[in-house]
N, C-alpha and C positions, 0 to 999 in steps of 0.2 A: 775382116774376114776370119782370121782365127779365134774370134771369140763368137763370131756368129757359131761356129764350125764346133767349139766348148758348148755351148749352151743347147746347139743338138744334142752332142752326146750327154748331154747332163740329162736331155729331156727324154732321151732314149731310155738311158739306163733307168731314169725312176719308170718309164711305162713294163720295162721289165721286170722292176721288180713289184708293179703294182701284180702283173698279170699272175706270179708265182703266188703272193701273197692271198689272192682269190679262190687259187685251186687250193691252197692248204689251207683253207677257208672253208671251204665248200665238204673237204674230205676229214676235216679235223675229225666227228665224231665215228669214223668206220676207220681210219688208220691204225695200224696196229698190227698184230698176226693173230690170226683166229685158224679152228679147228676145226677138219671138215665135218660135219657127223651124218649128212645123208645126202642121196642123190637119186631125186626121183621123176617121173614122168616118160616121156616117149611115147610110143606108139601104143603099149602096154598098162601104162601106169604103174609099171614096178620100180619097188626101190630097192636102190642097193645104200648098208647102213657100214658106219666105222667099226672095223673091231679092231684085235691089237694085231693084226697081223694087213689089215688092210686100212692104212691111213694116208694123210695129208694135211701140210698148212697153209695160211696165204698169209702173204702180209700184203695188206696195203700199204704204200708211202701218198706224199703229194703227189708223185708222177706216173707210178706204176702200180703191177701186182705179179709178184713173187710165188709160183704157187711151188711147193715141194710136194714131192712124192714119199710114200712110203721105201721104194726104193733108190730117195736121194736123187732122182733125179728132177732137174729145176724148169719149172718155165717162169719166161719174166714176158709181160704182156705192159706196153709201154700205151697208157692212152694220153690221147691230146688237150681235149679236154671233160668236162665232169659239169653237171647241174645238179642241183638239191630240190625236192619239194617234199614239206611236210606235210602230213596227214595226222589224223587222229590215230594213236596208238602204232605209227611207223613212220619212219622219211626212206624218201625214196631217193636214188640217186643213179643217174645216166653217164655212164663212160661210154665217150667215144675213141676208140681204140685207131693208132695211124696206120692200121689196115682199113678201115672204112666200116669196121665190126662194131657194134654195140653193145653193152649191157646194162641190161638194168636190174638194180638191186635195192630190196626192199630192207633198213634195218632195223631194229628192236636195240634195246639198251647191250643187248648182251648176245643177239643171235643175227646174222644176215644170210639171205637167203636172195641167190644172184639166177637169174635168168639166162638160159643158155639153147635158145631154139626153143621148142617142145621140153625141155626138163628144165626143172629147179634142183640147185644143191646149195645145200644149207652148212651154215659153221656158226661155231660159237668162241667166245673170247675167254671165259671164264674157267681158265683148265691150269 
């Protein structure tokens, strides 16, 4: 019985760390902290752009997204899970967030640009 009861947990723990090792898999090329530099769309199609008095950054991890304000204040957006599809000239990538919210984000080598209802806002990593 107690080795039955070992070999669960042995098989538990590798499905655990199979499942973490997928999402830091799947997020490896958008991880990081990137810079916002626009945010545009809505009912109007106007953008609003970065300058040095109006900023922010995100970082991505395996689990979450950190986003900071220009005045310091933080949000952390914890999603569940995440899928990858590539395309010609972008990969796309779907978080599902443990509110039941989604986003989908399109990225380039150096720019992502995430979906938020009716607007896109865009960051870069290269600052």
């Amino acid at each position: 019985m107690k080795l039955g009861i070992k070999y669960f947990l042995i098989a538990i723990s590798l499905l655990a760390g199979l499942s973490c090792a997928d999402n830091e898999s799947i997020t490896h090329g958008i991880t990081g902290t990137w810079k916002w530099t626009d945010t545009c769309g809505g009912i109007t199609g106007a953008c609003g752009y970065a300058d040095e008095s109006n900023t922010r950054t995100l970082e991505i991890t395996q689990d979450k997204m950190i986003e900071t304000w220009d005045d310091n204040s933080v949000t952390t957006t914890i999603y569940s899970s995440s899928s990858k599809t590539n395309y010609e000239g972008y990969t796309e990538y779907i978080f599902q967030f443990e509110n039941g919210s989604a986003s989908r984000i399109k990225a380039t080598k150096n720019a992502l640009d995430i979906e938020n209802g009716d607007t896109w806002t865009g960051y870069k990593n290269n600052f």
